[in-house]
N, C-alpha and C positions, 0 to 999 in steps of 0.2 A: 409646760416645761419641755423646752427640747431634746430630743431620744436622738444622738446618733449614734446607729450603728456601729459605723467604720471604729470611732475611738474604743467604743466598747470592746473590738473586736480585737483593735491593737492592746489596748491594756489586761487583755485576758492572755494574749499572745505571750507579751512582757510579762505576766505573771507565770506563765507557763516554764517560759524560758528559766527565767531564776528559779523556779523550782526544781528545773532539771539540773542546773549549776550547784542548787544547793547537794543534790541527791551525790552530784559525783562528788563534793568535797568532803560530804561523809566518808564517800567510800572511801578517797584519800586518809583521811581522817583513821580512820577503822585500818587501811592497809598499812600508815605508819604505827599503828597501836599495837600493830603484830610486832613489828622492830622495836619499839621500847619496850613490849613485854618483854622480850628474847633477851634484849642487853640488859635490860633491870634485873631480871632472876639471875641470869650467868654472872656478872659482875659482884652481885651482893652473893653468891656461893664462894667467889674464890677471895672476898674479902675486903673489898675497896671500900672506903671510908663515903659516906652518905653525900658529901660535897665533891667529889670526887666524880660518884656515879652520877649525882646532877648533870655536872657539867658531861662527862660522856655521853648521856642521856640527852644532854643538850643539842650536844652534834647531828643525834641519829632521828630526832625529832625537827629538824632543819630539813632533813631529804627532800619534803614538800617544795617546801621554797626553792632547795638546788634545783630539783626539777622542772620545775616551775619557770624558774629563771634560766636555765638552760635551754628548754622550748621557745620562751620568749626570745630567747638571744640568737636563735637557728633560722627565727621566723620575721629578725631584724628588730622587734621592738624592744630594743632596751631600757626604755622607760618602764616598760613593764617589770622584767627581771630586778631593775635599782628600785624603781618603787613599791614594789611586794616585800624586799627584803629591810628596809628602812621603815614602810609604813609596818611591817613586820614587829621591828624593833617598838615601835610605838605601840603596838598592840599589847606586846609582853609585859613592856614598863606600865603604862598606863592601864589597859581594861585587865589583863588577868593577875600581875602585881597586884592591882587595886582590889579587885576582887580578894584575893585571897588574904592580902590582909585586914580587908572591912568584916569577913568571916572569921577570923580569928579573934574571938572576944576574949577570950582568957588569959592570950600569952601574949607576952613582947618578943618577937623571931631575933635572937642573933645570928651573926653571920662569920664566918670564917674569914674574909675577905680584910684588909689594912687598906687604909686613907690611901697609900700607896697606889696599892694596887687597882684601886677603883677610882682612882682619879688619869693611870694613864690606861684600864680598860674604856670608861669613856670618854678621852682622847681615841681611840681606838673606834671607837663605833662612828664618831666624829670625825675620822679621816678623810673617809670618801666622799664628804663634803668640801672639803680643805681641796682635794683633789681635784673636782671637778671646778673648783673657783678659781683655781691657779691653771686648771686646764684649759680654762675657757671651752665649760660645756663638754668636757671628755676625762673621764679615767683612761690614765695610758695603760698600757701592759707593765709598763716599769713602775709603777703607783699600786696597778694589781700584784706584781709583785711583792715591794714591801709590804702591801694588807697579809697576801700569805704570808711572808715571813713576820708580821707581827703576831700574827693569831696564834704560830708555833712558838715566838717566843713566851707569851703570856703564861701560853698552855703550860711547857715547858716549866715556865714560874712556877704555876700554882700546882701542878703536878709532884715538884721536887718538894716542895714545902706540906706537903702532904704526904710524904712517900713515906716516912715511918710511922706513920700510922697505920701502912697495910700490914696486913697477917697475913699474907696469899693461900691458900690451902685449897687449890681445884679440884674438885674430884667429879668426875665424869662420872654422869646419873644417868638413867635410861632416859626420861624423859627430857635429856639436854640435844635428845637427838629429835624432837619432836620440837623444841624449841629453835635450834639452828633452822631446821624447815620452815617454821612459821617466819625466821626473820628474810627468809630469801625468798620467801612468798609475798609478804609485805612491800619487801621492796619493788618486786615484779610489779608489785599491784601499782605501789606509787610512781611508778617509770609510766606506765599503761594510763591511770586516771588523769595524771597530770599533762599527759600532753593530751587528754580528752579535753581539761578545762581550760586549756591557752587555745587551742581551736576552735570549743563555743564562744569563748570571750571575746575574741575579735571578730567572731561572728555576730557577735550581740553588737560589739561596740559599732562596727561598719553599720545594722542594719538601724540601731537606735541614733547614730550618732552619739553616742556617750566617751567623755573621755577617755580614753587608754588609761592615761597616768592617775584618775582619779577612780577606776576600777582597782588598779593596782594598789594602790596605797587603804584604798578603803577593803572592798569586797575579797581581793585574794587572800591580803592581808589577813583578816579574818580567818579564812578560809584555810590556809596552810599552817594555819597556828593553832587547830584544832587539837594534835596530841596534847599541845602544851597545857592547850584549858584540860583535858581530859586527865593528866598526869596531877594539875591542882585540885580538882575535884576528886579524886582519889584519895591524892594527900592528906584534904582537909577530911575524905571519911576516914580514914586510918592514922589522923592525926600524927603523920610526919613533917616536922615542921623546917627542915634541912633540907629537902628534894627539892622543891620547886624552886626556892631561889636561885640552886644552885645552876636547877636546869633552864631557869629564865636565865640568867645573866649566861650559860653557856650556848644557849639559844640565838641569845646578842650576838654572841661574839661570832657565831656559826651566820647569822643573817650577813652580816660582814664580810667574812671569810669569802661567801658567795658570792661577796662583788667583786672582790678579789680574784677569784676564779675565772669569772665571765671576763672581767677583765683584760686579764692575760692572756687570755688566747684570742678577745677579739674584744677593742674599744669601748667601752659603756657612754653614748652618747645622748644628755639629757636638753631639753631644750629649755631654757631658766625662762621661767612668765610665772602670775601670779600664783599660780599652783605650788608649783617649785617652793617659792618663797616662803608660802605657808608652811609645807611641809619642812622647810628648813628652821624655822623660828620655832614650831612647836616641838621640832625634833629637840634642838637646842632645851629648850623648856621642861619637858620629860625627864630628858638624861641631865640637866640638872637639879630639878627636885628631887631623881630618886639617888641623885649624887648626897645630895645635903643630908635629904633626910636618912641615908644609910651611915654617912659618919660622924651624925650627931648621937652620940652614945651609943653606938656601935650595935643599932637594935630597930626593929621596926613595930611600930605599933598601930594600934587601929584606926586613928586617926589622919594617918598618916597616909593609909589606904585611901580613904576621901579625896585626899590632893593628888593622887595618882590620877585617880580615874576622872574628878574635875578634870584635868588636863588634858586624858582623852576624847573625854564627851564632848570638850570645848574643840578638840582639833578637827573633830568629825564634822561639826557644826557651821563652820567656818570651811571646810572643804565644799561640803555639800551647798554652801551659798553663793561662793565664787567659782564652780564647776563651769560656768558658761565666760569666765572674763577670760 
């Protein structure tokens, strides 16, 4: 049997590498955990209704990706930026929705959310596709614009339709001062780690040859959606079963948002080839199974978790075998 060194020597290298990538997206991981901690205790003291704080929770657990995507965008690779925050969206719907509903054996999840609403939410998450196809290959600033101004109106929506449910009753505790510090520590941390892991990454991808776009969508992806699995693994031991929907689908709309953003102050320029296309038909795919499956009886159930994460495992799969076309 032939011993070569040299591969051994790369693939030890390659493993080395992603180990180091993994280690910072923990930290990421762990520096955004500080910021949901901080907004989850303050928000549920002064009274905000569980769907409510999801969604807020949703925004403040996105940071990864803003950052993320903001680095990529300084360092010109916008493929990266749009595909972290889309294969993002894929991640939520698919592996941690799935997950957490193939975990729930007991109950059916309903949701706060009207046919309405979640049929022009995922028009929504769907735009920047629309955009870029009418753009031939480019989010303008004026398309980033209306993304922001749709994500305020939604919010706006679901906010007011929520409002009298709050009780607001703040009252400043000692240890709210211990929690404001953790949330602007967290954040420090996520500004610091995240342009560590856009630095190694195109250092990996130049010295491996590996896709950018198929990094993004797969590995960051992953990667910057770490609170999100960490807030449904909590949920499901503290058996709340209102937070993470609320905070996945505010997650969505927060991965969006940031195209939006990047946008507007500078072009999102994607190159359409077999990749692209993938990611577009399974996008399509996700957000509408967990379209259907959320306004068929207004409730999600265990099985239903299955078709989620089919759909992921299958989009992964399919990435990973056309990576070189």
């Amino acid at each position: 049997m032939w011993y070569n060194e040299t591969n051994v020597c790369i693939e030890f290298m390659l493993l080395f590498d992603f180990l180091v990538l993994g280690i910072l997206f923990l930290a990421l991981g762990k520096s955004a955990d500080f910021v949901v901690r901080g907004v989850r205790n303050v928000s549920e003291n002064i009274g905000i209704p569980t769907v409510l704080i999801g969604l807020i929770l949703g925004f403040f657990t996105s940071i990864p990706e803003f950052f993320v995507g903001i680095n990529a965008a300084l360092r010109g690779v916008n493929e990266v930026a749009f595909g972290n925050s889309v294969g993002g969206i894929i991640v939520l719907f698919g592996l941690i929705c799935g997950i957490y509903l193939l975990s729930n054996k007991d109950i059916e999840l309903q949701h706060n959310f009207s046919t309405t609403e979640l049929f022009f939410i995922v028009f929504f998450l769907l735009f920047p596709f629309i955009a870029l196809f009418f753009g031939m290959e480019e989010v303008t600033q004026m398309e980033g614009f209306i993304i922001i101004g749709g994500y305020l109106a939604i919010s706006f929506f679901i906010f007011s339709r929520e409002a009298h449910k709050m009780r607001l009753h703040f009252r400043f505790l000692p240890e709210h001062k211990k929690l404001f510090m953790s949330i602007l520590l967290g954040v420090l941390g996520v500004v610091v780690f995240s342009r560590f892991i856009v630095d190694m990454a195109l250092e990996l991808a130049h010295r491996y040859q590996m896709p950018l776009f198929l990094m993004s969508v797969i590995v960051f992806a992953i990667g910057t959606n770490l609170p999100e699995l960490i807030i449904t693994i909590r949920s499901l031991q503290r058996k709340v079963s209102g937070l993470p929907l609320g905070n996945i689908i505010g997650s969505d709309l927060s991965n969006t948002l940031i195209i939006g953003i990047i946008a507007f102050f500078q072009p999102i320029q994607v190159v359409f080839g077999p990749a692209f296309f993938l990611l577009f038909v399974f996008f399509v795919m996700i957000c509408i199974a967990f379209l259907f499956l959320a306004i068929t009886g207004r409730r999600f159930q265990q099985q239903e978790g299955f078709v989620l994460l089919a759909v992921y495992v299958m989009f992964i799969v399919t990435q990973i075998f056309f990576k070189n076309i």
